[in-house]
N, CA, C and O of each residue as an XYZ file, in Angstrom:
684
protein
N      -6.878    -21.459    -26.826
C      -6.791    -21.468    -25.377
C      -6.060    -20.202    -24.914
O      -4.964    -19.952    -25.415
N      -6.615    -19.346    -23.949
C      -5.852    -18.279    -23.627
C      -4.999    -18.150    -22.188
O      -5.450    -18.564    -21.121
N      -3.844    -17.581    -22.322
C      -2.580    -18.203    -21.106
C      -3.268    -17.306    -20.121
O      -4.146    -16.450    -20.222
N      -2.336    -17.958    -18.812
C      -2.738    -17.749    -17.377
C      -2.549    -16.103    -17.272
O      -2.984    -15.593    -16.239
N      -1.977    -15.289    -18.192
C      -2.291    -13.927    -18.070
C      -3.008    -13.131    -18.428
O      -3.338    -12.046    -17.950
N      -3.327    -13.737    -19.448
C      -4.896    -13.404    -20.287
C      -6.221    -13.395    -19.488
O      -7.213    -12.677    -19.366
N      -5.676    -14.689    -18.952
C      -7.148    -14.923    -18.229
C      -7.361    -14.232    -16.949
O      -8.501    -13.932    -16.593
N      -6.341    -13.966    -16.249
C      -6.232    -12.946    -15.278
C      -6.646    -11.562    -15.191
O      -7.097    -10.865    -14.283
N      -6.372    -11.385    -16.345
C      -6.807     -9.793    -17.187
C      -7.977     -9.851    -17.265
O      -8.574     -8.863    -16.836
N      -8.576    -10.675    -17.671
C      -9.479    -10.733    -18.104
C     -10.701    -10.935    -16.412
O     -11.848    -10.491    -16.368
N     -10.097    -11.590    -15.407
C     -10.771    -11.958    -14.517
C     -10.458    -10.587    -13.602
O     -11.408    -10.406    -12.841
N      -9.836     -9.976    -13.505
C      -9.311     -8.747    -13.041
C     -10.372     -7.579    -12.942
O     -10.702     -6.768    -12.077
N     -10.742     -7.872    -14.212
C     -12.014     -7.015    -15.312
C     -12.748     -6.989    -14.526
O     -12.781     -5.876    -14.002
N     -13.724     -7.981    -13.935
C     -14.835     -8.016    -13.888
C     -14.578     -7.264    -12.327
O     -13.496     -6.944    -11.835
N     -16.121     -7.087    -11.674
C     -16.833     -6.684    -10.771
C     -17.000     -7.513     -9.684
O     -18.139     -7.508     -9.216
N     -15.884     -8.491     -8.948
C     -16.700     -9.434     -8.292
C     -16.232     -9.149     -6.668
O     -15.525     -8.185     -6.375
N     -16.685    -10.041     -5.755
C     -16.112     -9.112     -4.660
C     -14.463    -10.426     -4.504
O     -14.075    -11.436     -5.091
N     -13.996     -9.550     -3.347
C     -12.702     -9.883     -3.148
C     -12.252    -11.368     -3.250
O     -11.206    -11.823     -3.711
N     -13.406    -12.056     -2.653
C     -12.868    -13.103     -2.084
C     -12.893    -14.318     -3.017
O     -12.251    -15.320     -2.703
N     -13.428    -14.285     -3.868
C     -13.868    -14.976     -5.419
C     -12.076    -14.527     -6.268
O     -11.649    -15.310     -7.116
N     -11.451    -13.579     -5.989
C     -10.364    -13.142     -7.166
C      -9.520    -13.925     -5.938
O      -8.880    -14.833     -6.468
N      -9.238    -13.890     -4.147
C      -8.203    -13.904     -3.991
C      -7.945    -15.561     -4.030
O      -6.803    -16.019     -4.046
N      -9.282    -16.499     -4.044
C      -9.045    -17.823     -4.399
C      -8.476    -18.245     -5.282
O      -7.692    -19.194     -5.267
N      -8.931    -17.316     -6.550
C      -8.728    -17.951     -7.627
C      -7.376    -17.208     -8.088
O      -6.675    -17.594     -9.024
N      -7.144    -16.183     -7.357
C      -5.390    -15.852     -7.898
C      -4.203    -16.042     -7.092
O      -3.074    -15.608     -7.323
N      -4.543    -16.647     -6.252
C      -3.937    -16.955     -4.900
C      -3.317    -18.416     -5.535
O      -2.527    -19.091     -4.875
N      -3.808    -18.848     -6.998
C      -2.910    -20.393     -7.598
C      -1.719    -19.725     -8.259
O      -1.757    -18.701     -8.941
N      -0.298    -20.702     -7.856
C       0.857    -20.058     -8.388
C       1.025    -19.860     -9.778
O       2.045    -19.304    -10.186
N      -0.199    -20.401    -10.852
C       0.453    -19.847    -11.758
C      -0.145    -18.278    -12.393
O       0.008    -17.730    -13.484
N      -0.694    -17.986    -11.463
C      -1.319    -16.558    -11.877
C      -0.241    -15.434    -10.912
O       0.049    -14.297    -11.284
N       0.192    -16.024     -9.738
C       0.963    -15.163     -8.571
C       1.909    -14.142     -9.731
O       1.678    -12.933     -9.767
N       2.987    -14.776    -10.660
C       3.893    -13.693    -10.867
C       3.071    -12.805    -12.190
O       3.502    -11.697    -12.510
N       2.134    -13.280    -12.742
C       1.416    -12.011    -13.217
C       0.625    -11.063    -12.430
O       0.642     -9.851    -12.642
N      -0.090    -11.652    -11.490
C      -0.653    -10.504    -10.460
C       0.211     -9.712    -10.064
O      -0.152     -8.687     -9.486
N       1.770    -10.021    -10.301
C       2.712     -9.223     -9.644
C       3.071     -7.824    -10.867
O       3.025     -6.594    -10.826
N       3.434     -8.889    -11.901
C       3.417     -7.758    -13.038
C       3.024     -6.796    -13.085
O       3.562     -5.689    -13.059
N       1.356     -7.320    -13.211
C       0.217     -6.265    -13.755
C       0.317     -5.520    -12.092
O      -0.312     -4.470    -12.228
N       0.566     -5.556    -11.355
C       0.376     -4.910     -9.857
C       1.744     -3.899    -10.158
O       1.848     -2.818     -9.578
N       2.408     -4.214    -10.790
C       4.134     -2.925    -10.986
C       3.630     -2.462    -11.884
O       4.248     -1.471    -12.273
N       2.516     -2.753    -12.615
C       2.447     -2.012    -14.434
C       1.621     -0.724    -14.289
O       0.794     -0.792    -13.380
N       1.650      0.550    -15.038
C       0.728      1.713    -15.074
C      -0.172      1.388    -15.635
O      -0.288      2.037    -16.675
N      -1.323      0.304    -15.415
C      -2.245      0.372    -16.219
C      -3.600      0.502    -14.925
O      -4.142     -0.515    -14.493
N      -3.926      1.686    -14.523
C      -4.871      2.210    -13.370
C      -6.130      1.560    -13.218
O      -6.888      1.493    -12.251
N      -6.211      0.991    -14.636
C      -7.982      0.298    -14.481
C      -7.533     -1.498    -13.899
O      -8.386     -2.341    -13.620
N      -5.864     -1.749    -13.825
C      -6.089     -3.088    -13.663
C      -5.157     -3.839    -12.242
O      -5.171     -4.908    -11.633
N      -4.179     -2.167    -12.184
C      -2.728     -2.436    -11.015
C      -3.674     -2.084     -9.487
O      -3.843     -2.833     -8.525
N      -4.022     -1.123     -9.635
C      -5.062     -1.303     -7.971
C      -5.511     -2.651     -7.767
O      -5.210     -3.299     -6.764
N      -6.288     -3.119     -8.781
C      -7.219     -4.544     -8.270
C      -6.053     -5.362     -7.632
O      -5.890     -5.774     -6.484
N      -5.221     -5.467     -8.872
C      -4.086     -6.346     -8.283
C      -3.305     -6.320     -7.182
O      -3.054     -7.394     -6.636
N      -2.646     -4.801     -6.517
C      -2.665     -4.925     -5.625
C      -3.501     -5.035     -4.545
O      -3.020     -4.918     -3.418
N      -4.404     -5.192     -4.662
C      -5.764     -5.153     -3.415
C      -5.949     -6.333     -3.348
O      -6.335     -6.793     -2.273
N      -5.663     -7.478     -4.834
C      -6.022     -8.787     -4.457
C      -4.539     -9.392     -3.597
O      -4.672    -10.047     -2.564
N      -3.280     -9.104     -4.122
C      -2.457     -9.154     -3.090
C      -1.908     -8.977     -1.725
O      -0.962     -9.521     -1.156
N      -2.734     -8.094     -1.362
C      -3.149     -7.285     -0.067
C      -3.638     -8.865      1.166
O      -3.531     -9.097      2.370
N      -4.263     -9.714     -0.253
C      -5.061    -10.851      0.723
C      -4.493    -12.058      0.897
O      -4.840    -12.838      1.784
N      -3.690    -12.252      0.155
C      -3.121    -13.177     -0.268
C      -2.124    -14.053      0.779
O      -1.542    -13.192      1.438
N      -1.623    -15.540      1.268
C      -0.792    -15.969      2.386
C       0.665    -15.028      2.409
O       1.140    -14.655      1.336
N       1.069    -14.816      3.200
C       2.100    -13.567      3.458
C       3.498    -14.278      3.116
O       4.448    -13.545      2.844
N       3.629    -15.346      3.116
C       4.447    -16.412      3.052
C       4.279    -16.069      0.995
O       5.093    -15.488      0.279
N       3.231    -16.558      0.687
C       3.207    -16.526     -0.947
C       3.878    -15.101     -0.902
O       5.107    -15.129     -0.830
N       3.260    -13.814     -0.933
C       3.374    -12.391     -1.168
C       5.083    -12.096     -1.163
O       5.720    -11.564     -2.073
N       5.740    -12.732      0.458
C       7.199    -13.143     -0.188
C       7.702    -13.733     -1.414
O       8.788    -13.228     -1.698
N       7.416    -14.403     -2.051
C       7.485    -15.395     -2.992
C       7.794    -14.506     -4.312
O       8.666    -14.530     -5.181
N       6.329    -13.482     -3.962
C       6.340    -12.804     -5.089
C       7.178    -11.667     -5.130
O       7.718    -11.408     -6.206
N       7.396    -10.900     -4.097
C       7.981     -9.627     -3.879
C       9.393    -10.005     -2.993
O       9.324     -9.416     -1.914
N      10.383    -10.631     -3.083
C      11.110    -10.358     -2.041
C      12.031     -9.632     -1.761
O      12.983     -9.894     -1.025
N      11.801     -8.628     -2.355
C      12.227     -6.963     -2.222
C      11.204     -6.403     -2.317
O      10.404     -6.672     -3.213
N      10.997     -5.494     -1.411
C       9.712     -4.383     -1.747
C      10.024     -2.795     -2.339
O       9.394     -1.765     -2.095
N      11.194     -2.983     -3.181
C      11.822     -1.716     -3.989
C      11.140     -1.635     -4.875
O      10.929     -0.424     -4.922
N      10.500     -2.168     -5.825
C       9.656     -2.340     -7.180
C       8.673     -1.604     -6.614
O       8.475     -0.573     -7.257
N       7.721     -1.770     -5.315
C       6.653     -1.604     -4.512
C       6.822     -0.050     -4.107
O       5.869      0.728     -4.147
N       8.295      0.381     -3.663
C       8.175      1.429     -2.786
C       8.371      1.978     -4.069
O       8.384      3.125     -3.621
N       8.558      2.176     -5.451
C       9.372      2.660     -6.567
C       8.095      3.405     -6.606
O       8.105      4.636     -6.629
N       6.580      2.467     -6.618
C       5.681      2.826     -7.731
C       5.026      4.057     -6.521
O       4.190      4.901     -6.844
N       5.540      3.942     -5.278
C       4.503      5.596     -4.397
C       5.124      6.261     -5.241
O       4.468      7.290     -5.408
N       5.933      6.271     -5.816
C       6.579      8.071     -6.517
C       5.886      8.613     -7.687
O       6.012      9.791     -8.024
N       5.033      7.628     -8.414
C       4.319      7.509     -9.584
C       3.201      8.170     -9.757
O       2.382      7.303     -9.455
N       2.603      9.096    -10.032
C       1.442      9.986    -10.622
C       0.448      8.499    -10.187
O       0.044      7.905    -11.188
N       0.210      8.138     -9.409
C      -0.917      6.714     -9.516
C      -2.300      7.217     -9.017
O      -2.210      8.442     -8.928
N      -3.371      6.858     -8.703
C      -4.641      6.775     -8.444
C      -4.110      6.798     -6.641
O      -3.002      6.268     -6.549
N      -4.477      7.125     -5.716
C      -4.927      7.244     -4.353
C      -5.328      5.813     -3.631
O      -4.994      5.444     -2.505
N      -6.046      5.194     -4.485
C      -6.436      4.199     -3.596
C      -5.246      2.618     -3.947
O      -5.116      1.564     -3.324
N      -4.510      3.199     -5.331
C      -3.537      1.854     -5.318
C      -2.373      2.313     -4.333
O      -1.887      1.481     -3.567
N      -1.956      3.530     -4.345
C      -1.013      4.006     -3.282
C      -1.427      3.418     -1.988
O      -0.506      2.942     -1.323
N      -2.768      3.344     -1.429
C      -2.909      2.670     -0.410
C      -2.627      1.376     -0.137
O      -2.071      0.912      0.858
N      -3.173      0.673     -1.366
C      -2.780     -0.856     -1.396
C      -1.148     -1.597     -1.368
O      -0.682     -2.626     -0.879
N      -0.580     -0.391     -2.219
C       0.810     -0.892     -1.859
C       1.215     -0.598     -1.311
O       2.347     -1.065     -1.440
N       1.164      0.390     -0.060
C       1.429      0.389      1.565
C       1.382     -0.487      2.275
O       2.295     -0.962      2.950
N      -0.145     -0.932      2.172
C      -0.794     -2.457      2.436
C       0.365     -3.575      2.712
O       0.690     -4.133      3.761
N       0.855     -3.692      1.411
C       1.415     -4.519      0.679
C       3.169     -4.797      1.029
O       3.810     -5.831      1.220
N       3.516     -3.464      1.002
C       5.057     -2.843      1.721
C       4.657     -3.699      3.336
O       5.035     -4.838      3.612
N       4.034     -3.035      4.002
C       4.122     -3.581      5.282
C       4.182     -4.753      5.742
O       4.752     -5.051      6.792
N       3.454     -5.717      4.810
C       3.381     -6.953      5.298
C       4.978     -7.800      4.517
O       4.997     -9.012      4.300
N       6.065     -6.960      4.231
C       7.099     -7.663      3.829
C       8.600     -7.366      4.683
O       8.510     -6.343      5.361
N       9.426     -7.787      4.745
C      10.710     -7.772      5.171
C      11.044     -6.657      4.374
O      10.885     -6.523      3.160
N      11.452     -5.992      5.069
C      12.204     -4.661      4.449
C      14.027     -4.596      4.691
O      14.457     -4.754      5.833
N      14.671     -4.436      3.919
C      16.291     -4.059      4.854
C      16.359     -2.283      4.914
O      15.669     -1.324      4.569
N      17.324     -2.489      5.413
C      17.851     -0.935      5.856
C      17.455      0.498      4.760
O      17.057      1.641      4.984
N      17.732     -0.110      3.781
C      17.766      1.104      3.036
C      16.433      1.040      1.924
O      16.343      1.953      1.103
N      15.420     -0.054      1.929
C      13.913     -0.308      1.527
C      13.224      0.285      3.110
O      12.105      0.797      3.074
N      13.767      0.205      4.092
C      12.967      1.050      5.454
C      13.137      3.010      4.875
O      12.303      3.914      4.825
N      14.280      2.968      4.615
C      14.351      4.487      4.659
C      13.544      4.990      3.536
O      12.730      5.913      3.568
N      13.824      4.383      2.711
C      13.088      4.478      1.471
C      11.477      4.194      1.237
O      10.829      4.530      0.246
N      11.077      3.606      2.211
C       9.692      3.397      2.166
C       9.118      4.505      3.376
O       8.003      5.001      3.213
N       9.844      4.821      4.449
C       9.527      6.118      5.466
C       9.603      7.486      4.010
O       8.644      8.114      3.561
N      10.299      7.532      3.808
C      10.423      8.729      3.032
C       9.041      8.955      1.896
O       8.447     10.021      1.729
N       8.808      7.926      1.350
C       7.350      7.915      0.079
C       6.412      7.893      0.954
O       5.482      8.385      0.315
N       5.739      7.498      2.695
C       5.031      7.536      3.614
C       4.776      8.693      3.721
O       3.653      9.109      3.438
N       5.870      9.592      4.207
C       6.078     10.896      4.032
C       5.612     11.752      3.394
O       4.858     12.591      3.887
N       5.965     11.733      2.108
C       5.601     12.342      0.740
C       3.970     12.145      0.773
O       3.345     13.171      0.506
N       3.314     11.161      1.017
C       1.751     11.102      0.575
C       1.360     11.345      1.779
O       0.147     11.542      1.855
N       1.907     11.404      2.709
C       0.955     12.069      3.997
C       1.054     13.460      4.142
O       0.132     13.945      4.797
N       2.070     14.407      3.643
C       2.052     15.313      3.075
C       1.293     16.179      2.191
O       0.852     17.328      2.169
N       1.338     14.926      1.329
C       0.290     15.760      0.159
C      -1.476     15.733      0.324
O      -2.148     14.800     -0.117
N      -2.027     16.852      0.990
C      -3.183     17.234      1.319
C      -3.855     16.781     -0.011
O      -4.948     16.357      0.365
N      -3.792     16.648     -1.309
C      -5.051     16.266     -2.304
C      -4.901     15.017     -2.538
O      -5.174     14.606     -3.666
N      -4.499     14.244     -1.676
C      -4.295     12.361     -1.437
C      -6.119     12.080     -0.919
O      -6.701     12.774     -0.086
N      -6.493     11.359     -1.380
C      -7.385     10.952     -0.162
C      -6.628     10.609      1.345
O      -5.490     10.309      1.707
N      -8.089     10.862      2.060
C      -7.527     10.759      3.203
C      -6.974      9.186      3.567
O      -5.899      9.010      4.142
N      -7.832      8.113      3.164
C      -7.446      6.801      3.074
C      -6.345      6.853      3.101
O      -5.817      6.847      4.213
N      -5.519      6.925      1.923
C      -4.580      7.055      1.574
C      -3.477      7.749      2.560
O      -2.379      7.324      2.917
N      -3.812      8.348      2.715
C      -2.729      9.285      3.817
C      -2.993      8.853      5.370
O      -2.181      9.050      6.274
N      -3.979      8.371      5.490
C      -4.037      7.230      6.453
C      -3.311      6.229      6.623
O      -3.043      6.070      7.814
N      -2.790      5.341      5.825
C      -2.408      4.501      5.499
C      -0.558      4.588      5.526
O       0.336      3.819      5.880
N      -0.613      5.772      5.027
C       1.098      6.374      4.916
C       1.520      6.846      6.254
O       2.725      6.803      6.499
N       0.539      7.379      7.335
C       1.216      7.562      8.496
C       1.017      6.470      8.987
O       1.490      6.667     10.106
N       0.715      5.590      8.992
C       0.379      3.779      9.591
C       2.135      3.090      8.931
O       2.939      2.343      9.487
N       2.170      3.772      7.537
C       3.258      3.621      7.254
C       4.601      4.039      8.221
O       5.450      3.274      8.679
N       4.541      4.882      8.308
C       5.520      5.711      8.546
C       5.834      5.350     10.286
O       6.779      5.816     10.922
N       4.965      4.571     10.731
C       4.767      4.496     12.444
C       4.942      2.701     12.078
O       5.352      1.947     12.960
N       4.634      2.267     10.913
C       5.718      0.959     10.894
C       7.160      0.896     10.985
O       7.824      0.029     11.554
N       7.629      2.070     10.261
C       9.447      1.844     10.247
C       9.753      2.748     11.564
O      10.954      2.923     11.772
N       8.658      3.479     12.683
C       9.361      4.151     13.524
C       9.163      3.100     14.706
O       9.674      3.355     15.797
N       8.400      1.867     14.512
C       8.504      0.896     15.839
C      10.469      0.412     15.905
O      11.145      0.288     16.926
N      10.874      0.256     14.611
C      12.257     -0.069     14.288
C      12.963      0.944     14.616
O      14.108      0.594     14.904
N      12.740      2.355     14.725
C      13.402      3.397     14.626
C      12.801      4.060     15.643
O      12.651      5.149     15.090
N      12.333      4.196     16.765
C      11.831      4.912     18.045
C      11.785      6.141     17.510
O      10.758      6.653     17.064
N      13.345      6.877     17.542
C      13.658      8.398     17.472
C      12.726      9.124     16.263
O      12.503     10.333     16.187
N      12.171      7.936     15.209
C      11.324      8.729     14.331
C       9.914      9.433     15.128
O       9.320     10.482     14.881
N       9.682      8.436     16.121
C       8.289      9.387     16.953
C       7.817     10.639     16.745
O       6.724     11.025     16.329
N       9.449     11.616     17.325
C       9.270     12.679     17.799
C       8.714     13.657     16.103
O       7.732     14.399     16.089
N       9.596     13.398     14.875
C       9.492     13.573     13.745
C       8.091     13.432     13.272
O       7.627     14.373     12.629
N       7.043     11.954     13.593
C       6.044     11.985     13.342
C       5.097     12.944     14.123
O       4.333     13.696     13.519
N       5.177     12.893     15.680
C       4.037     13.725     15.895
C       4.202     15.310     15.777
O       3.275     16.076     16.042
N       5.259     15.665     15.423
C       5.590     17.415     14.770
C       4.476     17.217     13.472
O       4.411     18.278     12.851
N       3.925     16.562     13.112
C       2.875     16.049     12.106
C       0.985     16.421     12.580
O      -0.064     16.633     11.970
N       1.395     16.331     13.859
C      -0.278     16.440     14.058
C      -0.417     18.196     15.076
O      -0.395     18.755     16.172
N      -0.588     18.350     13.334
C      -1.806     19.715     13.048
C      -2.298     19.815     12.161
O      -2.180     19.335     11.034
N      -3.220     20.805     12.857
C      -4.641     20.972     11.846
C      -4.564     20.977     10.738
O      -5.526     20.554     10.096
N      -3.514     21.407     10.130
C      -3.092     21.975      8.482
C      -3.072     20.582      8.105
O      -3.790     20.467      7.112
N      -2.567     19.441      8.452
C      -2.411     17.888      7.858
C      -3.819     17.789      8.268
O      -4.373     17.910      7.175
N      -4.479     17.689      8.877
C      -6.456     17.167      8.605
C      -6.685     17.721      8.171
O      -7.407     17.002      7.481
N      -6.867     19.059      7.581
C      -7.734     19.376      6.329
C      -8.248     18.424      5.689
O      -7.536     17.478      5.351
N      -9.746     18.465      5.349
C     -10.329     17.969      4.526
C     -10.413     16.732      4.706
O     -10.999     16.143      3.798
N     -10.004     16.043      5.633
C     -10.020     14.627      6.297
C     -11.324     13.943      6.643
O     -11.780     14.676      7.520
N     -11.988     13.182      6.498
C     -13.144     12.958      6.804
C     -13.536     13.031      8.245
O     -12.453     12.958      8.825
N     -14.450     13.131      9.126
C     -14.178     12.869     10.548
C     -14.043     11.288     11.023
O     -13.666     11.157     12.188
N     -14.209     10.498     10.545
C     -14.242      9.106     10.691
C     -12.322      9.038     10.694
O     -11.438      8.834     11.525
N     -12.423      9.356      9.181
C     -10.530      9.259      9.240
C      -9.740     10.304     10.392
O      -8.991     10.064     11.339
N     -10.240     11.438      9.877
C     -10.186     12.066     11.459
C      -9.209     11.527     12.604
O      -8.018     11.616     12.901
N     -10.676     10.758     13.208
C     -10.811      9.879     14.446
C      -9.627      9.022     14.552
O      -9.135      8.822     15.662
N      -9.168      8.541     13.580
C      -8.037      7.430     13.472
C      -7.027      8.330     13.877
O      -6.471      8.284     14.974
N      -6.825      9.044     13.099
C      -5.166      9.955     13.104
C      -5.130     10.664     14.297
O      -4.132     10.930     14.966
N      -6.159     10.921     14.492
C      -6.177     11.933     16.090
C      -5.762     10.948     17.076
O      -4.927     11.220     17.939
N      -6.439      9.576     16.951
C      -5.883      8.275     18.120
C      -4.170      8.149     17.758
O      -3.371      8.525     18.615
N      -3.716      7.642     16.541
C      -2.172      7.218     15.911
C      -1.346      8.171     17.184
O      -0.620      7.912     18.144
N      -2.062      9.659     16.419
C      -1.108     10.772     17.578
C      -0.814     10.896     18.849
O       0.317     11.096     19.292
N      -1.781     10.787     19.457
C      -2.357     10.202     20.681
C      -1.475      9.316     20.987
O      -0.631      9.802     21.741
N      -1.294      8.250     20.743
C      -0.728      6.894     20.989
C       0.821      7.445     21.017
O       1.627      6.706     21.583
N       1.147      8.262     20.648
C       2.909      8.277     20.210
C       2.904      9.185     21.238
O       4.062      9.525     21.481
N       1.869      9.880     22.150
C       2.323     10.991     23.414
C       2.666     10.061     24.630
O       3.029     10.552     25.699
């Protein structure tokens, strides 16, 4: 018989769409391995996981994370683009204190910065970064010194469209 982490791994694997993994991992005894494997460097299996967490009751996601330091640890990490997105995702929908806010503005920062992010991704980090400035107003002015051309490079126009509105919104 193989344990509830095995089988996770193993269900992780496959190809299926979202809503089939977040039923079936959304039962508590798979929650603190989805959490694991979601902190672990293993690229073919920590995205899924965070993406299936992404879906998960927000109430559980506390349960699992109730610090999001483990979470903000892994933006600093050489990771794939699209799990950086997910655990943005993931950051936002949790209670943060004082010094997990500064600390999660600052890694927002860092990947919206870095022009060879996908744009997703850096989408996602100024969405970030305009979460801890609803708490923090005075960050505004800091974010929109942000919108120029040199940060869209290479942006899709669709993503574009988003960031040009975010900016917009903070005038």
């Amino acid at each position: 018989m193989i344990s509830a982490r095995e089988e996770l791994i193993e269900k992780l694997a496959w190809r299926k769409p979202k809503e089939h993994f977040v039923e079936m991992c959304s039962r508590s005894e798979f929650l603190p391995f989805l959490a694991e494997i979601c902190l672990s460097d293993d690229p073919k299996l920590n995205w899924r996981a965070a993406w299936v967490l992404s879906s998960i009751d927000v109430s559980q996601l506390k349960k699992v994370f109730p610090k999001a330091q483990p979470l903000i640890n892994t933006l600093q990490r050489k990771e794939k683009d699209g799990y950086k997105r997910e655990i943005i995702k993931l950051i936002m929908l949790l209670d943060l204190d004082e010094d997990e806010e500064g600390a999660f503005y600052d890694a927002a920062l860092n990947i919206w910065e870095d022009l060879a992010l996908a744009s997703a991704a850096r989408l996602y980090a100024l969405r970030g970064m305009l979460h801890i400035a609803k708490l923090y107003p005075e960050l505004n002015h800091e974010i929109a010194a942000y919108n120029d051309d040199h940060y869209l490079q290479g942006v899709s126009p669709g993503i574009q469209s988003q960031m040009r509105k975010i900016f917009k919104d903070l005038s």
